[in-house]
C-alpha atoms as a printed R data frame, in Angstrom:
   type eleno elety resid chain resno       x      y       z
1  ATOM     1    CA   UNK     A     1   0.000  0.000   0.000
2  ATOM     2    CA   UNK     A     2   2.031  3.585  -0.936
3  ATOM     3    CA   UNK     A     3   0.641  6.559   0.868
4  ATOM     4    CA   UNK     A     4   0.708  9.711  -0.560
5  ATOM     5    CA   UNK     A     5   1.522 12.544   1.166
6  ATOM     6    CA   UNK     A     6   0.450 15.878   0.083
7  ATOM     7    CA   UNK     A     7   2.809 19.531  -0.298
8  ATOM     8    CA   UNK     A     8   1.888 22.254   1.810
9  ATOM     9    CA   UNK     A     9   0.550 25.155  -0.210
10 ATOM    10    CA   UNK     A    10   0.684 28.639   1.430
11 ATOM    11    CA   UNK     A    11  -1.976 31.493   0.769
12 ATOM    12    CA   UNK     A    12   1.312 33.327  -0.356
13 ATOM    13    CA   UNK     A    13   2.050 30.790  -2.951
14 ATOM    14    CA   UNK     A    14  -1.477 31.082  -4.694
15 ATOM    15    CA   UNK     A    15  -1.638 34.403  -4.621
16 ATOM    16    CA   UNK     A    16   1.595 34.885  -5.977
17 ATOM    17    CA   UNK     A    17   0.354 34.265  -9.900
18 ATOM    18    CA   UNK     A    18  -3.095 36.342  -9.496
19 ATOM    19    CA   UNK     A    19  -1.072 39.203  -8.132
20 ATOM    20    CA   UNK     A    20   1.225 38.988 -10.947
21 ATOM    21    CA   UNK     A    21  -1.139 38.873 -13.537
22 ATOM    22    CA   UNK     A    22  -2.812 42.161 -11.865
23 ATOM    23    CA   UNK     A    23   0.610 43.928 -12.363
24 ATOM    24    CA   UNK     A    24   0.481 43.134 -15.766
25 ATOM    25    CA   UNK     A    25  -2.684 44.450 -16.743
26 ATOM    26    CA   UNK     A    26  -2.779 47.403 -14.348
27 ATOM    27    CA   UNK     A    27   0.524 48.710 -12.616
28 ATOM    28    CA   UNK     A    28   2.815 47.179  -9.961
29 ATOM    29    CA   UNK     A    29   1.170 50.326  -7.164
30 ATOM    30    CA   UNK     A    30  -2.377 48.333  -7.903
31 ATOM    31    CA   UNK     A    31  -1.213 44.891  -7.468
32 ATOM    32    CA   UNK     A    32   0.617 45.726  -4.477
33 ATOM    33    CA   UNK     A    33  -2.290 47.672  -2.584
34 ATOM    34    CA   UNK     A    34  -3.922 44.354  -1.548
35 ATOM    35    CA   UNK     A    35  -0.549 43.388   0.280
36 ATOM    36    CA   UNK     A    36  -0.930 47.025   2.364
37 ATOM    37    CA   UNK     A    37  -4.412 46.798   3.488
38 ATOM    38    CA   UNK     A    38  -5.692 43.105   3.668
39 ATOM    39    CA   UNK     A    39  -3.128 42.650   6.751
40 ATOM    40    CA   UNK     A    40  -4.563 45.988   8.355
41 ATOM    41    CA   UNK     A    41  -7.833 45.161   7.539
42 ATOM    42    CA   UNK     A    42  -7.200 41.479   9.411
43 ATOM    43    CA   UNK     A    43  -5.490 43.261  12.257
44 ATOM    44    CA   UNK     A    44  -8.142 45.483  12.732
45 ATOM    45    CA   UNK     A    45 -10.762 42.616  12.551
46 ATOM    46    CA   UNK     A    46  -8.742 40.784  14.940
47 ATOM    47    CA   UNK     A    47  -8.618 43.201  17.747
48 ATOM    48    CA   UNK     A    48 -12.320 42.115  18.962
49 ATOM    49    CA   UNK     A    49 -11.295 38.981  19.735
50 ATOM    50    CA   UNK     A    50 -10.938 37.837  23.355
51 ATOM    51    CA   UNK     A    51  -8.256 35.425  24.309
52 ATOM    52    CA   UNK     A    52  -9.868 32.320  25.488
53 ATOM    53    CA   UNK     A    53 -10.669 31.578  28.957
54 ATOM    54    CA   UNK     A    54  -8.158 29.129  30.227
55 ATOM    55    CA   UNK     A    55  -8.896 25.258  30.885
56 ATOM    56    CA   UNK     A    56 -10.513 24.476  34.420
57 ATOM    57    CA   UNK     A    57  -9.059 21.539  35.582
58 ATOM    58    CA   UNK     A    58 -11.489 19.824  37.716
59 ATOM    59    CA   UNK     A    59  -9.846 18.254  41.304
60 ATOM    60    CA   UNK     A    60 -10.821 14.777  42.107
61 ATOM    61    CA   UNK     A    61 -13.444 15.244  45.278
62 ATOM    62    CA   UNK     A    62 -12.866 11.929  47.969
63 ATOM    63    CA   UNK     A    63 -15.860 10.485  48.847
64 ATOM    64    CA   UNK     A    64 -17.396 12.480  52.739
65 ATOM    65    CA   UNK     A    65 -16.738 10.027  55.395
């Protein structure tokens, strides 16, 4: 039996062609725009996000005597 493992593909690495094919038709400013605000826009989208509240671990109770 052969297992196939699959390559890791990064957001970067699909991007990578659409961006380029936006610099061709437009200008390299355009294509590069996305790259300025999409990580401000996520940062700003991320600040209303709590942290989570951490794990309760629960302490064995002995049975009353």
């Amino acid at each position: 039996m052969t297992v196939r493992r699959c390559r890791p593909v990064s957001v970067g690495g699909l991007a990578a062609p659409a961006l380029g094919a936006l610099a061709d038709s437009t200008s390299l400013r355009t294509a590069l725009m996305p790259l300025i605000i999409l990580p401000a826009l996520g940062g700003l989208l991320l600040r209303g996000l709590r942290e989570p509240a951490p794990e309760r671990q629960s302490t064995p109770r002995l049975p009353a005597r």
